[in-house]
N, C-alpha and C positions, 0 to 999 in steps of 0.2 A: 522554580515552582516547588512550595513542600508538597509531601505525599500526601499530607493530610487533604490538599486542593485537589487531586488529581481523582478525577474520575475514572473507571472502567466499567463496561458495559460486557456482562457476558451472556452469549445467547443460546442455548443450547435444552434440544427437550429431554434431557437426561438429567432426574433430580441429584443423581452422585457425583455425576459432575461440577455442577452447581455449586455444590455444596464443599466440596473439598478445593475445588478451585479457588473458591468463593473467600473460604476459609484460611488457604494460606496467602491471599494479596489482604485481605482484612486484616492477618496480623504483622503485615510488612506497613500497613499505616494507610493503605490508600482506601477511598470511597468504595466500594463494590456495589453494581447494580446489576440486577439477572431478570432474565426474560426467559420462558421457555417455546417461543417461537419466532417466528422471521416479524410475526405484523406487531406482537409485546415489545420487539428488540429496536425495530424502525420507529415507533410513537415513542417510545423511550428516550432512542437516542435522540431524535427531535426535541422533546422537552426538558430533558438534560444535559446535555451537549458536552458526553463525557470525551478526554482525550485518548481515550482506546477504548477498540471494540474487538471482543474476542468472539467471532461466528464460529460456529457450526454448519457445516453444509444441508447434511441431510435432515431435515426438520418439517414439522406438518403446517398444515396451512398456508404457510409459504417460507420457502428452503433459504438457506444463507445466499446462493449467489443473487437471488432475486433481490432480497434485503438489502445487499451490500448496495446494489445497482441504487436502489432510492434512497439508501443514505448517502452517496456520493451526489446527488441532483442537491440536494441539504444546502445551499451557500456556506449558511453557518457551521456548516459539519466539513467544509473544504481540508483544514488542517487535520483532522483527525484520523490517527492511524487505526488501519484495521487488518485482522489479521485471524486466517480461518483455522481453525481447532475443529480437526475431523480425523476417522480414521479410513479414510478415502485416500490414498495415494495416487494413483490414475493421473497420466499426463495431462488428457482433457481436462480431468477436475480442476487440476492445477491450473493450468489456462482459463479455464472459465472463470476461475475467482481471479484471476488478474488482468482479464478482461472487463469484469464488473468493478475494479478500481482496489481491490487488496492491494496492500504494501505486504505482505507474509504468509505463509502457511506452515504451519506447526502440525504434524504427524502426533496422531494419539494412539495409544497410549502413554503420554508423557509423566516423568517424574513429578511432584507438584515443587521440588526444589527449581531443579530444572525449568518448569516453567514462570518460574519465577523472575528465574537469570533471564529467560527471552524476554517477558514481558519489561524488565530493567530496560534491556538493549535496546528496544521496541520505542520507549517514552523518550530516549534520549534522541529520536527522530524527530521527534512531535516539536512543528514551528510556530512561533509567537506571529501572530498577527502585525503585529507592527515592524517587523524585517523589510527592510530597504532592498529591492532587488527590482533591476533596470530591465528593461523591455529591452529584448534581443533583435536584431532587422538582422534575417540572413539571406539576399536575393529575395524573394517571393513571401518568404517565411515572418512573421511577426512573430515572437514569444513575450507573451504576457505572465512573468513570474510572481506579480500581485495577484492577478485573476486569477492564474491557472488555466489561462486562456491563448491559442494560437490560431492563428491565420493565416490563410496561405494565398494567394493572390485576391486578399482581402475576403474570402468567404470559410465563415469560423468551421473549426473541427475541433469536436471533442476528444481528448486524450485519458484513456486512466491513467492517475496519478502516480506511478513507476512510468508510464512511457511516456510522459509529458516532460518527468524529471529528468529521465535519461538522455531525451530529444535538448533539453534545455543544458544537460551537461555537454553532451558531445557538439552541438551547436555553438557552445560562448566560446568555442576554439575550433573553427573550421582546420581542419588541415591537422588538428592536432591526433597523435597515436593513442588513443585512451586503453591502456593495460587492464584486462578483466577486473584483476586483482582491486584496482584504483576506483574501477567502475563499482564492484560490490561494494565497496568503503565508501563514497560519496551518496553512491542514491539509496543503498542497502543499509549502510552502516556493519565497519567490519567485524562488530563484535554478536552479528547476526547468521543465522546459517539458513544460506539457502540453496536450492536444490543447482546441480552443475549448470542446468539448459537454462536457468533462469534470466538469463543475459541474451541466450540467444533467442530465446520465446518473445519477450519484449524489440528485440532489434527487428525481428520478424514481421512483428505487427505493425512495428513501425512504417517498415519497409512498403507493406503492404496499403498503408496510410498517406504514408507521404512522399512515397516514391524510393524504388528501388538504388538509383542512380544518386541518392543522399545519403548512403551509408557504404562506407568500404569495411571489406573484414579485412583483418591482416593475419594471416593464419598464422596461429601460434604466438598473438602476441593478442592482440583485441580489435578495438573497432574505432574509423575516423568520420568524422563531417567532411559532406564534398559538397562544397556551394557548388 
């Protein structure tokens, strides 16, 4: 896909933001489109259907984690990565936007070079619609990697899309040892950075979702599927 195709969505009620951000992916080539609150950023991305969304957490009217939540219900917004732009550090924060379905969180104040490089790294995640990828049966578990959809003794449960994809890694190889390293490179992408607990926040949720007794740690090395 060239840049010139490529949408992004930036949502944030800070007009310097906007503007500088705004500024330097506009002369990288790509489409730029700005919202300055959560409910401008959701009708936006709806009627645009850009392939990244850069939120803002703390915002009026209604805040980035709420937004992200009903841009992920979106069918049409399923593929599209989203990624919060706040200067909110906070464990919870971070948890809470990837509980609402983030793929990333970027710490501001960021360089706008810098931000640049992520949002690069960021698009080279973003999947094509028409990718061939087989329905997983693991015991109990169905994974739907068309949908984005899993089941577990046939009664669905919704996953955000970091723990559906992480579930869908570590599952198409029960038994197998999945090294952190390996982990951030497939569902992360390794020319992204994210925070150390990142892996273990998601394995957690998971755990708590689909059963303790389906994920082993392996201290000091990473984590496995246990049909």
């Amino acid at each position: 896909m060239n840049k010139k195709d490529i949408k992004i969505l930036l949502v944030d009620d800070e007009p310097d933001i906007l503007e500088i951000v705004g500024y330097n992916l506009t002369q990288e080539g790509y489409q730029v489109l700005t919202a300055s609150n959560g409910v401008e950023g959701v009708a936006l991305a709806k009627a645009e259907k850009p392939q990244l969304i850069v939120l803002d957490v703390m915002m009026p009217e209604m805040d980035g984690i709420e937004a992200c939540e009903l841009i992920r219900k979106v069918p049409e917004l399923k593929n599209t990565v989203i990624t919060f732009l706040t200067a909110r550090g906070e464990d919870y924060s971070q948890v809470a936007g990837f509980d609402a379905g983030a793929d990333d969180y970027i710490t501001k104040p960021i360089k706008p070079k810098v931000l640049v490089s992520k949002v690069k790294a960021l698009l080279r995640r973003v999947k094509t619609e028409d990718a061939s990828i087989p329905v997983l049966k693991i015991g109990d578990i169905v994974i739907n990697r068309e949908e984005y959809k899993i089941s577990i003794k046939g009664k669905e449960i919704v996953l955000p899309r970091k723990e559906f994809e992480l579930l869908s890694l570590l599952a198409s190889k029960p038994g197998k040892v999945y090294k952190r390293e390996e982990i951030l490179d497939k569902v992360w992408g390794n020319d992204v950075v994210v925070g150390g607990r990142t892996i273990d926040v998601h394995i957690r949720k998971l755990r708590e979702k689909i059963g303790d007794a389906s994920f082993k740690t392996v201290k000091g090395v990473g984590y496995k599927f246990v049909e």
